[in-house]
C-alpha positions as CSV (number, residue, x, y, z in Angstrom):
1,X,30.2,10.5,-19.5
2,X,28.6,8.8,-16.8
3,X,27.6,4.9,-17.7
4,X,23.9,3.8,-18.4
5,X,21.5,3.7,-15.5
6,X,20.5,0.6,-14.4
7,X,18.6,0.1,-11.2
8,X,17.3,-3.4,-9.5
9,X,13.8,-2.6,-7.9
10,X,12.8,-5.7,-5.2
11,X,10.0,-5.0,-3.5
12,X,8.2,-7.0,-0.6
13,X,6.9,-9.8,-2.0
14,X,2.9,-8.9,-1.5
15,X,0.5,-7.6,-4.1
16,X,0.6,-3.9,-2.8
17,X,3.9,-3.4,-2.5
18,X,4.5,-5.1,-5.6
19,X,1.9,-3.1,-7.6
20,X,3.3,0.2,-6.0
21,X,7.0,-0.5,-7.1
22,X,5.5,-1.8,-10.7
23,X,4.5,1.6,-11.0
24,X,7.4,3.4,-10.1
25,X,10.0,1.1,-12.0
26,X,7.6,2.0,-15.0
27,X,8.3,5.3,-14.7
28,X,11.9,5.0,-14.3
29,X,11.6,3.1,-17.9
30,X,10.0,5.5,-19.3
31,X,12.5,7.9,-18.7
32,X,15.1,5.7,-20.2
33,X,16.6,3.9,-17.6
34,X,16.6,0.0,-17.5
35,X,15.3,-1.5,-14.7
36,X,15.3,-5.7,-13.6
37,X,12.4,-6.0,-11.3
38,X,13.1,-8.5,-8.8
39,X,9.8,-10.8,-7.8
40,X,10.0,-13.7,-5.9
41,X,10.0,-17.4,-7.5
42,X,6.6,-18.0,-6.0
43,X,5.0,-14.5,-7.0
44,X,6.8,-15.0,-10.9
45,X,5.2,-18.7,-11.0
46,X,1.7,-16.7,-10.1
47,X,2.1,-14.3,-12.4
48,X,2.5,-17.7,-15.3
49,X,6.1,-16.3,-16.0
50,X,5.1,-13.7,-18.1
51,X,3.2,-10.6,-16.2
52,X,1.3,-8.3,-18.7
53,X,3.7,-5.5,-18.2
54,X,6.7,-7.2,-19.3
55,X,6.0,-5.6,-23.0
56,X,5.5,-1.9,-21.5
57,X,9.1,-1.3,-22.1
58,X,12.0,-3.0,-24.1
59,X,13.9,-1.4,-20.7
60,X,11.9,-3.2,-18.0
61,X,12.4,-7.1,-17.2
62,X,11.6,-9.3,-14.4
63,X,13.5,-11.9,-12.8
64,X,13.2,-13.9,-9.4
65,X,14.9,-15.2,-6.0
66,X,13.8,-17.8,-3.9
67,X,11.7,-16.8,-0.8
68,X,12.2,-20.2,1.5
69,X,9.1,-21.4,1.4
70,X,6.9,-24.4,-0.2
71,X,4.5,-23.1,-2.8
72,X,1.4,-24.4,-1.0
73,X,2.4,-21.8,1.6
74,X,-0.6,-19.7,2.1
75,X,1.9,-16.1,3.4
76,X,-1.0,-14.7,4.4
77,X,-1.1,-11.9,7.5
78,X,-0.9,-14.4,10.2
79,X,2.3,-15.8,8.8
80,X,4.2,-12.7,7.6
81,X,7.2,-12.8,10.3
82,X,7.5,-16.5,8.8
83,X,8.2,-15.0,5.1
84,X,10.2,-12.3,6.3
85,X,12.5,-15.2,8.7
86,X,12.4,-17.5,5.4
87,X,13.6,-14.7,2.9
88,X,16.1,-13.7,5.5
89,X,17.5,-17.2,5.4
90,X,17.1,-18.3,2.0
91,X,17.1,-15.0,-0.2
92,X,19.9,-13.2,0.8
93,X,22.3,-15.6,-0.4
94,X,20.7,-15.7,-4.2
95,X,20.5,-12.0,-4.3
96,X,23.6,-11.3,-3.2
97,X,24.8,-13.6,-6.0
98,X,22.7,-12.0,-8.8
99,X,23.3,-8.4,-8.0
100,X,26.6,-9.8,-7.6
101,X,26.5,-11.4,-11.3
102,X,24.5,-8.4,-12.9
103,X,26.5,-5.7,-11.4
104,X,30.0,-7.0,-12.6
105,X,31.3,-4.8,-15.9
106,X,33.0,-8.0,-16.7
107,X,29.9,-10.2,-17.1
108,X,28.1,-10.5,-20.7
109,X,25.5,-7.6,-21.2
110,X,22.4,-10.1,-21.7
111,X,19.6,-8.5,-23.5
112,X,20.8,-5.0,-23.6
113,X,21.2,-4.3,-20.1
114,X,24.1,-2.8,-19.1
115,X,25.4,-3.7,-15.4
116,X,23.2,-3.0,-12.6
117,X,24.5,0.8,-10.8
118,X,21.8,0.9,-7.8
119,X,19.3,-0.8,-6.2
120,X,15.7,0.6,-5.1
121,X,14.9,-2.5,-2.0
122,X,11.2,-2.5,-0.5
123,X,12.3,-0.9,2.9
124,X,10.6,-4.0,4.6
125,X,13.6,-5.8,2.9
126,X,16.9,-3.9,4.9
127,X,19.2,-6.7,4.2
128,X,18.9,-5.7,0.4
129,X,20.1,-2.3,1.2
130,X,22.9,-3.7,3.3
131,X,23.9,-6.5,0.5
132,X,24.0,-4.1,-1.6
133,X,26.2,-1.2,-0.2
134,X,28.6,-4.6,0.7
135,X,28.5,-4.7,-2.7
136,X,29.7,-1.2,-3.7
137,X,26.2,-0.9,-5.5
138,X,24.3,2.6,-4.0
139,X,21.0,1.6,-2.5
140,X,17.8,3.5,-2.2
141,X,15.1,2.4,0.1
142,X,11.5,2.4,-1.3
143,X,8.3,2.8,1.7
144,X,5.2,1.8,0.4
145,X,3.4,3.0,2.8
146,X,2.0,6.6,3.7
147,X,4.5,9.5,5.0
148,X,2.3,9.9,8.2
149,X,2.8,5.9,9.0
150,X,6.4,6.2,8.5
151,X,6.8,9.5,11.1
152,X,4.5,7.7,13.2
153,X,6.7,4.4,13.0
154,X,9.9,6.7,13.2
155,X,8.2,8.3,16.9
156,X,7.8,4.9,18.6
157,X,10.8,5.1,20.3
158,X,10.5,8.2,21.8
159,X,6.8,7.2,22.6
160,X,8.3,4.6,24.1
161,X,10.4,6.5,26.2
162,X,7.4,8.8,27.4
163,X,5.5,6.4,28.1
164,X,2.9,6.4,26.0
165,X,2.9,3.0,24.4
166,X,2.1,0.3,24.9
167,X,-1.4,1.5,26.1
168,X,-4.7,-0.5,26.9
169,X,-6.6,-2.1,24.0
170,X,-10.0,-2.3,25.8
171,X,-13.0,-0.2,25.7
172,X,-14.0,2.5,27.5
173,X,-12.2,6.2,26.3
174,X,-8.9,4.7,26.1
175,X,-8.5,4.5,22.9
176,X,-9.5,8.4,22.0
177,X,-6.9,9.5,24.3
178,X,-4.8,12.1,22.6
179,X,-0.9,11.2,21.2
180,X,1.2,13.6,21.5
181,X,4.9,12.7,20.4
182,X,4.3,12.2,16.7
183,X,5.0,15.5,15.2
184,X,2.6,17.7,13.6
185,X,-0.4,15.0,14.4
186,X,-0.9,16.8,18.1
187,X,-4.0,18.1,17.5
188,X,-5.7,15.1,16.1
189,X,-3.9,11.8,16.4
190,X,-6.0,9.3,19.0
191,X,-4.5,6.5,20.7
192,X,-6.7,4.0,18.0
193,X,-5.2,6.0,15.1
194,X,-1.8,4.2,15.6
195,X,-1.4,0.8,14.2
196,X,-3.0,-1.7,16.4
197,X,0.4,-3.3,17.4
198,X,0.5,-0.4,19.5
199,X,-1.8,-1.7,21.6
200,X,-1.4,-4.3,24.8
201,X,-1.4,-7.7,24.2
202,X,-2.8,-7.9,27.4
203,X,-3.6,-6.1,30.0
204,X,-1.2,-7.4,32.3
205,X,1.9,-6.7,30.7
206,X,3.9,-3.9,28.7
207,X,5.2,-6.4,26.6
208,X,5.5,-4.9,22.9
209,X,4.1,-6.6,19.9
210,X,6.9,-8.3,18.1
211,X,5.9,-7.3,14.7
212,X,5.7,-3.3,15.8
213,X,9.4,-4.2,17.0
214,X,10.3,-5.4,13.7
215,X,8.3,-2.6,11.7
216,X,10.3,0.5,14.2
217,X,13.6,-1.3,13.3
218,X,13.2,-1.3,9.6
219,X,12.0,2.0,9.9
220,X,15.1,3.1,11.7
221,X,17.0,1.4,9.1
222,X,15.6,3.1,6.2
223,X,18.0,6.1,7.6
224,X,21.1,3.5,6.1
225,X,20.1,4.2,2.7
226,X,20.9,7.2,0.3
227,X,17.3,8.6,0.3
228,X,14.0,7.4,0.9
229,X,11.3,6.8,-1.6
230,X,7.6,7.7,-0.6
231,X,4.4,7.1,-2.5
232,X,3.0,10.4,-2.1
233,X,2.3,14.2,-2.9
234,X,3.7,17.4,-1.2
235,X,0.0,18.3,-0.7
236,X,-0.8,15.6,1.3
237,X,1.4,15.2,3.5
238,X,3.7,18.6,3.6
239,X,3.7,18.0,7.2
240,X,5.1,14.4,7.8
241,X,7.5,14.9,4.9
242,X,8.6,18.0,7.0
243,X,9.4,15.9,10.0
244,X,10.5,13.1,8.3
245,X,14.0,14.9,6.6
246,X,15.8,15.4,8.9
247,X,16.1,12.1,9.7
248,X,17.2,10.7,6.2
249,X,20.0,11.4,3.7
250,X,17.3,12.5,1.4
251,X,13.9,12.4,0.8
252,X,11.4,12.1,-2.6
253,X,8.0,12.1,-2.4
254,X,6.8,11.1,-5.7
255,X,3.7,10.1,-6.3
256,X,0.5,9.0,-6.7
257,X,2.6,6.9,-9.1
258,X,-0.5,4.8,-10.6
259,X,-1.8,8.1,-11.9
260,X,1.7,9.1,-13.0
261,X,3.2,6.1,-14.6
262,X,0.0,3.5,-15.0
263,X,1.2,0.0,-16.1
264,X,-0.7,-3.0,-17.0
265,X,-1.9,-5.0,-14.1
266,X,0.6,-7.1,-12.0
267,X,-2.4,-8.7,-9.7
268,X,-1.3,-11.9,-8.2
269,X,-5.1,-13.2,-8.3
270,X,-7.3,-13.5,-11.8
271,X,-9.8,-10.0,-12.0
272,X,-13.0,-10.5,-12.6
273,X,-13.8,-7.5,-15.7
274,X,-17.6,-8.8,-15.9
275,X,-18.2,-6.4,-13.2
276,X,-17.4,-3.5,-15.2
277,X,-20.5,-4.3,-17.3
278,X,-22.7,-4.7,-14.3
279,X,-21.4,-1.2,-12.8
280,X,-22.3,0.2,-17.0
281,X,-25.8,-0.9,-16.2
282,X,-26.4,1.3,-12.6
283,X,-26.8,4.6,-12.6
284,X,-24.4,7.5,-12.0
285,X,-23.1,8.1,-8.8
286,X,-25.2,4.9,-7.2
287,X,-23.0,2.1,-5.9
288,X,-20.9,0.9,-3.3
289,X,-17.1,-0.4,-3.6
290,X,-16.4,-2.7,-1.1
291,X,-13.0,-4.1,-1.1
292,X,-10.7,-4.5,2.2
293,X,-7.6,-5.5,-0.1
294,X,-5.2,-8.4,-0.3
295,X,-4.7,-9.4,3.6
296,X,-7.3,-8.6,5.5
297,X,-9.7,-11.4,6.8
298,X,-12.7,-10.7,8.6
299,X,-14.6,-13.4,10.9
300,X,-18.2,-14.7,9.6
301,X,-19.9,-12.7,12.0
302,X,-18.0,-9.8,10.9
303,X,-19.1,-10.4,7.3
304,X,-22.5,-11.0,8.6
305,X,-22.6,-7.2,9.5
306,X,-21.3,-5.8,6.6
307,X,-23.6,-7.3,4.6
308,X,-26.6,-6.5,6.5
309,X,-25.7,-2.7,6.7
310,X,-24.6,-2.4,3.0
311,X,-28.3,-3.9,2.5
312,X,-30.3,-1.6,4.5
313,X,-28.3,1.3,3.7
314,X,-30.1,0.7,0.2
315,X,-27.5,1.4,-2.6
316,X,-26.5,-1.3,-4.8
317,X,-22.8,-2.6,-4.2
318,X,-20.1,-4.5,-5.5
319,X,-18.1,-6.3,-2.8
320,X,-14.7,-7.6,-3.7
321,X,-14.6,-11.4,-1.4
322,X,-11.4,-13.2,-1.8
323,X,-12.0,-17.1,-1.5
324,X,-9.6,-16.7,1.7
325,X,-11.1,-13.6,3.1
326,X,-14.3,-14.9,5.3
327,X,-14.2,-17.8,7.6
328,X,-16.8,-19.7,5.6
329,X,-16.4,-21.4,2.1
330,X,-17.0,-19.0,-1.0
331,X,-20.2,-21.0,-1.7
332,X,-21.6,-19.8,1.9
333,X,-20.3,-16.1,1.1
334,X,-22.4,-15.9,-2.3
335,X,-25.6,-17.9,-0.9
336,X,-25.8,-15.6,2.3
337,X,-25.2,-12.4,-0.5
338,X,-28.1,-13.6,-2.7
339,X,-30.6,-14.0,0.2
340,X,-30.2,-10.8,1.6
341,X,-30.5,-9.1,-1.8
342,X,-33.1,-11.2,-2.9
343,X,-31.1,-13.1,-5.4
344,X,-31.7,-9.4,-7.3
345,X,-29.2,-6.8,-9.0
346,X,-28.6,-4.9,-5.6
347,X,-25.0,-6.4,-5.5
348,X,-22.6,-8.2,-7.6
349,X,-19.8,-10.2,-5.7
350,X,-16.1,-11.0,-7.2
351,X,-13.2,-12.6,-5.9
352,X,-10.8,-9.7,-7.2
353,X,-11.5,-6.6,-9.4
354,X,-9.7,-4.4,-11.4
355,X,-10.0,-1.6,-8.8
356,X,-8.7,1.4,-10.7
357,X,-11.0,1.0,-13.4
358,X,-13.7,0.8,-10.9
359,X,-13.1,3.5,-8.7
360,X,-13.1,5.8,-11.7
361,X,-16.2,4.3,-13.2
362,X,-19.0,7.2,-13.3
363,X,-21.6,4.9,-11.3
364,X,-19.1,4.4,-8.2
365,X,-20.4,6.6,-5.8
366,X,-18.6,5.4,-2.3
367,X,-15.1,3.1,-1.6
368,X,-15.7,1.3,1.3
369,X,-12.1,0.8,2.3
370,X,-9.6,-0.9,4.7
371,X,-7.7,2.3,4.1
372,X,-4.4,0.5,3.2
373,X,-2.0,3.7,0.9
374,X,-2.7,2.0,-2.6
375,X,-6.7,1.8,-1.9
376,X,-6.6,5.2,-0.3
377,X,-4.3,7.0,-3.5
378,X,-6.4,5.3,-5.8
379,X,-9.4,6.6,-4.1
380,X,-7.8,10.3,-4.1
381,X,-7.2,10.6,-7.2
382,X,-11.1,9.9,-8.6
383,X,-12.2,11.8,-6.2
384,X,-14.4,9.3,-4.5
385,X,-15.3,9.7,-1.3
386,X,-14.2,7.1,1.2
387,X,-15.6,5.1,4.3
388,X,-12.6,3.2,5.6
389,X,-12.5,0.4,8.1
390,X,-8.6,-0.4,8.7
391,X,-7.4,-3.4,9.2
392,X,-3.3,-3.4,10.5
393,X,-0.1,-1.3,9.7
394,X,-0.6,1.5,8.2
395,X,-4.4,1.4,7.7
396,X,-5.0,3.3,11.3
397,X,-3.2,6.5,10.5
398,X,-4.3,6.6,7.1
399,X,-8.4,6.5,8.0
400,X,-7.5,9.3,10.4
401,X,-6.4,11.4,7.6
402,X,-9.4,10.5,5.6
403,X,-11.6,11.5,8.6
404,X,-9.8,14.4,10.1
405,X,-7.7,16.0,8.2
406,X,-8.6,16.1,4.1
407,X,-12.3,14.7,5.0
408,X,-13.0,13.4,1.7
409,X,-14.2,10.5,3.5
410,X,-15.4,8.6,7.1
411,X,-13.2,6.9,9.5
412,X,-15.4,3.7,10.8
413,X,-12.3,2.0,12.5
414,X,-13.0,-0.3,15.9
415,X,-16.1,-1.0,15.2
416,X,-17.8,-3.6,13.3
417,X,-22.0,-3.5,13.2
418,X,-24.8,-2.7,10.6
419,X,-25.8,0.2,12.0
420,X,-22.9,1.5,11.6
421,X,-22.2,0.6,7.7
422,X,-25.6,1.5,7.1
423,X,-24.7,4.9,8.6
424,X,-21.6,6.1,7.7
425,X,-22.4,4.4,4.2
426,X,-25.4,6.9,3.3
427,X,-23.2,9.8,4.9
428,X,-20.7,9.4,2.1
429,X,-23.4,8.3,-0.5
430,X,-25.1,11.8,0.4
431,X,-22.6,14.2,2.1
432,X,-22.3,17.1,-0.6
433,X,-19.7,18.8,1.9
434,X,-17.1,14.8,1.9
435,X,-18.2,14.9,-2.1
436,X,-16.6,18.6,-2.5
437,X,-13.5,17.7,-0.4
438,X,-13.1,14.5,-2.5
439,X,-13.1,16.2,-5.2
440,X,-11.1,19.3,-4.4
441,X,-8.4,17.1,-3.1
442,X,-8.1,15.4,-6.5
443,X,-7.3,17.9,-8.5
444,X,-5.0,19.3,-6.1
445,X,-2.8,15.7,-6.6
446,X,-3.6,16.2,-10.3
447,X,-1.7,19.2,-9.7
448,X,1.0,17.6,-8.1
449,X,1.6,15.0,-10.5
450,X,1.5,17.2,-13.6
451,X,4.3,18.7,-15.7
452,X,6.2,21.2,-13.0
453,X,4.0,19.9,-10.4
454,X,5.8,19.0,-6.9
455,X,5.5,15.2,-7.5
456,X,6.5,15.2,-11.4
457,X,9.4,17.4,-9.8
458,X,10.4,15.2,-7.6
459,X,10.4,12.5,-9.8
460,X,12.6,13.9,-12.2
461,X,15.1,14.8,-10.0
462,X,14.7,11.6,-8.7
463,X,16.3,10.0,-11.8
464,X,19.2,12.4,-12.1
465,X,19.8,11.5,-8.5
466,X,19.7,7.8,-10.1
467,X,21.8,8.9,-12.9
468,X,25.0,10.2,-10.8
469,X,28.1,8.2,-11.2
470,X,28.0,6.5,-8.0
471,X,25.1,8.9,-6.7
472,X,27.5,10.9,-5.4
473,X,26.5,10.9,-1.4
């Protein structure tokens, strides 16, 4: 009889990858395995100790390694190499005594957990899939990010080898060149659809961007584990998934999981629920969701033109402003927002919202998005229609496939002016033909996610894989 399942789920120490791994080690849970979710001290002190979840499941606890750095750290996107060089340094060495301590049959049992018999790492975090096999303990690697970015970030080499990266960032037609050596994406994938590290840092040299260096290696790593673990449907991305096989051991797609296994929120930052009361008083259909998620920061100017176009497009809107988000003090932010509305009830601003209970909300009519995988799932599954503006990463490829290829939505990416808000806003506000496509591809990925549907499938056999003594590969 094989022992109890007990898997260690660490997940890169930022709110979307830690809200998608929430989801999925809620799942596991739920279908009776135990899982320690691994957070970081800092991200644990956040969350006061005690995240909401932590009661979801007498099966699901949360414990915490160091990540190197002072608490007054701000590990925002300008300093992300820094976390990952301060985790490599300081992290390894604490979780390689914990899975250590937790995986030994020998140790105490504390709390009802037997010992730990595989790790799921964040596949941003390869050294935890290395420690781990050193270990003798099987290790999965979880990508957060969209099938289409991976197979994009799995191609650079061989774009590489062609020739066609780096490539100019300037203007002109560059940028809608066509790219042909990602699989499958031939006949619509643009130079600008790739994530912006493909681009030159200058124009006098070839030089690639360090962090696109970093992101192909992981990717390339990911290969090392068992299988690979991708947030997503069949449906959506039957092609990527296609390519992306035979490169790995194995392969799950298995979500959305927020629709599949919804938890309690894990938000690092304090949600502001008074704007669900705001959205109960607009009418069906009417307003505009403006959030550009956890990282991005956008210059004053650039806020200046959002704000102007989501006003003279008309609708009223509700614009998600982290306090670190605009170049100007919070105060600034919510004086500018009230003059240009009139100190009216055209728009309600909040630091953080609970996004999946807005998004589903009968008086959101549009999501304008930065298009990262969490924002974009989230968006899929309500059915509401998207205008995305991507920031980095995997944002680029994503707001292709919003624009291109399901066209439940607008891709608004390079460009930064009212006009174009006000534009591409009204499109999505009014287009009956982006409102059907929204809505057909929903319940297609309520399909999937359903009993005997591909994701639910996949998910199951998932955690028998999980199950095997050893996981037999």
């Amino acid at each position: 009889m094989a022992a109890a399942a007990h898997v260690l789920v660490l997940p890169w120490p930022l709110q979307g990858h830690i809200n998608c791994m929430l989801y999925f080690a809620t799942g596991l849970a739920g279908a009776g395995v135990h899982v320690t979710f691994l957070h970081t001290e800092h991200n644990l002190r956040r969350l006061a100790g005690a995240p909401s979840s932590a009661a979801a499941s007498p099966r699901l606890r949360f414990l915490s390694v160091p990540d190197g750095l002072p608490d007054d750290h701000p590990r925002s996107v300008d300093s992300l190499l820094e976390l990952a060089a301060s985790m490599l340094a300081t992290s390894t060495g604490a979780y390689r005594s914990l899975l250590s301590s937790l995986s030994s049959a020998s140790d105490a049992v504390v709390g009802g957990f037997p010992p730990v018999t595989c790790v799921v790492a964040d596949g941003l975090m390869a050294w935890a899939i290395d420690i781990a096999e050193e270990l003798g303990v099987p290790s999965l690697a979880f990508r957060t990010a969209s099938a289409c970015s991976f197979l994009a970030y799995l191609s650079v080499p061989d774009l590489l080898e062609s020739g066609e990266l780096p490539f100019p960032a300037g203007g002109g037609g560059g940028l809608d060149e066509p790219v042909r050596g990602v699989p499958g994406t031939e006949g619509f994938l643009r130079r600008r659809d790739l994530p912006i590290q493909c681009r030159r840092r200058r124009s006098d040299s070839d030089d690639v961007d360090p962090m696109l260096r970093t992101l192909v290696d992981l990717t390339v790593q990911s290969r090392k584990a068992r299988a690979l673990i991708l947030n997503t449907a069949a449906s959506l991305e039957h092609a990527a998934l296609a390519h992306i096989a035979p490169h790995m051991r194995d392969v799950f797609a298995i979500g959305p999981l927020h629709a599949m296994h919804p938890t309690p929120s894990g938000s690092l930052w304090r949600e502001d629920d008074g704007c669900m009361a705001w959205l109960d008083a607009q009418a069906d259909m009417s307003v505009v969701y403006v959030s550009l998620g956890s990282l991005a920061v956008i210059s004053h100017e650039q806020f200046a033109e959002f704000l102007s176009g989501l006003v003279a497009a008309g609708y009223p809107f509700l614009w998600v402003l982290r306090p670190d988000m605009v170049g100007v003090s919070q105060a600034t932010v919510l004086q500018e927002v009230a003059r240009a509305t009139g100190n009216g009830e055209q728009a309600r601003v909040v630091a953080w919202a609970p996004q999946r209970d807005v998004l589903r909300h009968r008086a959101v009519g549009c999501f304008l998005t930065h298009a990262g995988w969490n924002s974009t799932l989230e968006a899929v599954v309500e059915g509401v229609p998207m205008v995305c503006w991507p920031f980095f990463a995997d944002q680029q490829i994503n707001s292709r496939f919003v624009g291109a290829v399901w066209r439940n939505g607008l891709d608004m990416k390079d460009v930064c002016e009212r006009e174009a808000v006000e534009r591409t806003v009204r499109e999505a506000m009014e287009s009956d033909e982006i409102r059907r496509s929204a809505e057909a591809l929903a319940q297609q990925v309520k399909r999937d996610i359903a009993a005997g549907g591909s994701s639910a499938t996949e998910f199951q056999r998932l955690v028998g894989f999980i199950r095997e003594p050893g996981i037999n590969q």
